[in-house]
One Martini backbone bead per residue (centre of mass of N, CA, C, O) as a GRO file, in nm:
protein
   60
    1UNK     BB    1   0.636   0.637  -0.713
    2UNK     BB    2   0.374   0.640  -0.903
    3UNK     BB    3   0.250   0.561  -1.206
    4UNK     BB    4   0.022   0.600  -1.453
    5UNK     BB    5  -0.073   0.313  -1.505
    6UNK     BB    6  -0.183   0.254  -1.248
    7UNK     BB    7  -0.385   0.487  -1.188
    8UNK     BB    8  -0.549   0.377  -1.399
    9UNK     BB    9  -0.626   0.142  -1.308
   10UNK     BB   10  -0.784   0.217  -1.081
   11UNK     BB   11  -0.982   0.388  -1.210
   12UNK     BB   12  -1.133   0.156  -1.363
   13UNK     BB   13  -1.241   0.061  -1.155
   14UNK     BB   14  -1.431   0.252  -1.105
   15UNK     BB   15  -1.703   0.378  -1.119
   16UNK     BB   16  -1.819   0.624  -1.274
   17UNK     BB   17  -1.920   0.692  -1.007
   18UNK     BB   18  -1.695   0.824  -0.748
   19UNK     BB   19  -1.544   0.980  -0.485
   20UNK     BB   20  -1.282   1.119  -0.398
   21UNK     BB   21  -1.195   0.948  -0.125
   22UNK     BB   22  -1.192   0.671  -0.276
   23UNK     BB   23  -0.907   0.766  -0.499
   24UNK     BB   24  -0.738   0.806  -0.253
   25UNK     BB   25  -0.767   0.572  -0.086
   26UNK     BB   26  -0.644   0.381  -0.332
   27UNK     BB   27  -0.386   0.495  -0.378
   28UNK     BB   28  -0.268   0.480  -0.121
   29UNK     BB   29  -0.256   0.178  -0.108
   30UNK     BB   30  -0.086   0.154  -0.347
   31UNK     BB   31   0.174   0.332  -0.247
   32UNK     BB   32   0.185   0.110   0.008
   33UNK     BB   33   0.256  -0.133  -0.183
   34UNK     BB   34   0.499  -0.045  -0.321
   35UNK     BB   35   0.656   0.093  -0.084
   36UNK     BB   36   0.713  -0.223   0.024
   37UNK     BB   37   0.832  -0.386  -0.234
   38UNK     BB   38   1.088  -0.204  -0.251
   39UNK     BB   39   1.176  -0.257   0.041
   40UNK     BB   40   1.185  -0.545   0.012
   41UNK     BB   41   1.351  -0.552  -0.268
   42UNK     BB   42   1.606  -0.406   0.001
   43UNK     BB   43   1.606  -0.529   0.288
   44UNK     BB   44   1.380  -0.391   0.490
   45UNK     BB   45   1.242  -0.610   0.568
   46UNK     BB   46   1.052  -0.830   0.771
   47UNK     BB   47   1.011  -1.064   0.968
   48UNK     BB   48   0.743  -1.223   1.095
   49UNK     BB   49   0.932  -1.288   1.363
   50UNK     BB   50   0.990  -0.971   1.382
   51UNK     BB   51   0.732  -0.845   1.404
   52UNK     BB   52   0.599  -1.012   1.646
   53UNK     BB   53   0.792  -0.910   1.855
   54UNK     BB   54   0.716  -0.615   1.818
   55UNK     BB   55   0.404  -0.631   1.866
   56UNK     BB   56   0.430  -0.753   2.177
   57UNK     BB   57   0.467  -0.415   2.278
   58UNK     BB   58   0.230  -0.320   2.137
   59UNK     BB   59  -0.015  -0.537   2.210
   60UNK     BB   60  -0.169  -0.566   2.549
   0.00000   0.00000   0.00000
């Protein structure tokens, strides 16, 4: 869940005028960051090395 100071600060950056895509844009990756650091910080995530394994086989 991302924080209501978060969403506020993403909206500051935008300029006055701006599209609802724009801002669902910037949430979704604020949410998709937050997301993974979150994974992080319990032990979730790949190292480079497990992550480059993996796409070896999704890449061709």
């Amino acid at each position: 869940m991302l924080a209501k100071t978060k969403v506020l600060e993403v909206i500051d950056t935008l300029p006055d005028e701006f599209s609802i895509d724009d801002l669902v844009e910037r949430l979704v990756v604020l949410h998709k960051i937050e997301k993974g650091l979150d994974q992080a910080d319990k032990g979730q995530a790949l190292s480079g090395e497990e992550a480059r394994e993996q796409l070896q086989y999704i890449i061709v």
